[in-house]
C-alpha positions, 0 to 999 in steps of 0.5 A: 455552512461547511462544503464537502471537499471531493475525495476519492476513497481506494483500497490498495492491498498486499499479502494481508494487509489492506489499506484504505486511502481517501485523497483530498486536495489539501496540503500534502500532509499523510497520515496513517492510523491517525499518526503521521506518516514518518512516525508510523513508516520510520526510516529512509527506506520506508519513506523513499517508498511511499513518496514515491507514487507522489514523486513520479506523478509530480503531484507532492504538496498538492493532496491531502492523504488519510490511510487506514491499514490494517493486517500484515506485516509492517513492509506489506502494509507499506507496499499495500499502502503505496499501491492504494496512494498511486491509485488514489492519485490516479483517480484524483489527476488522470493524467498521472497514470501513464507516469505511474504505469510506467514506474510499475507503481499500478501492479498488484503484487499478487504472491500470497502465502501459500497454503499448508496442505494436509498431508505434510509435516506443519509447512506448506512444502515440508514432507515428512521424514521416512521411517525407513533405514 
């Protein structure tokens, strides 16, 4: 007979992408849309940035992470993606949240495209151009 593991299932989101994160304990490994993390996120940067909820909490090596994220662009997914990890971690070892608050990795990052307004020449803030000379 198979035990279940417990796992925490949060959502992280940013702009328009959305990402769903489940946290098992495990051997550290990240996957992302089935794919390994550093294939999905490639470069330095990118992995400096989802690394570093795991960092802050010093929980690396010590869960298991499978996110799904969809929508948006590559570097919101990436922000999306960090949120819901340090959420994740949160909700699976308490005791890291105030390390995580700290570092700022808890906010939600609430700016969102703004709408176009009817009225205005194709953009949200452009005008349209006067007849007059």
């Amino acid at each position: 007979m198979i035990m279940a593991q417990s796992s925490t299932n949060v959502v992280g989101r940013r702009k328009e992408a959305v990402a769903r994160v489940r946290v098992t304990s495990g051997n550290g490994q990240i996957t992302v849309n089935g794919k390994p993390v550093a294939e999905y996120f490639a470069g330095p940067v990118s992995q400096k940035k989802y690394l570093r909820p795991l960092e802050v909490s010093k929980l690396t090596g010590k869960y298991a992470i499978s996110v799904i994220v969809s929508g948006g662009g590559q570097m919101s997914q990436l922000d999306a993606t960090t949120f819901a990890i340090a959420r994740g971690l949160v909700k699976a070892s308490p005791d890291s949240r105030s390390a995580l608050k700290k570092e700022g990795l808890l906010t939600r990052d609430a700016r969102v495209k703004e709408r176009r307004k009817y009225g205005n020449a194709q953009k949200a803030r452009a005008k349209k151009q006067s007849p007059k000379r």
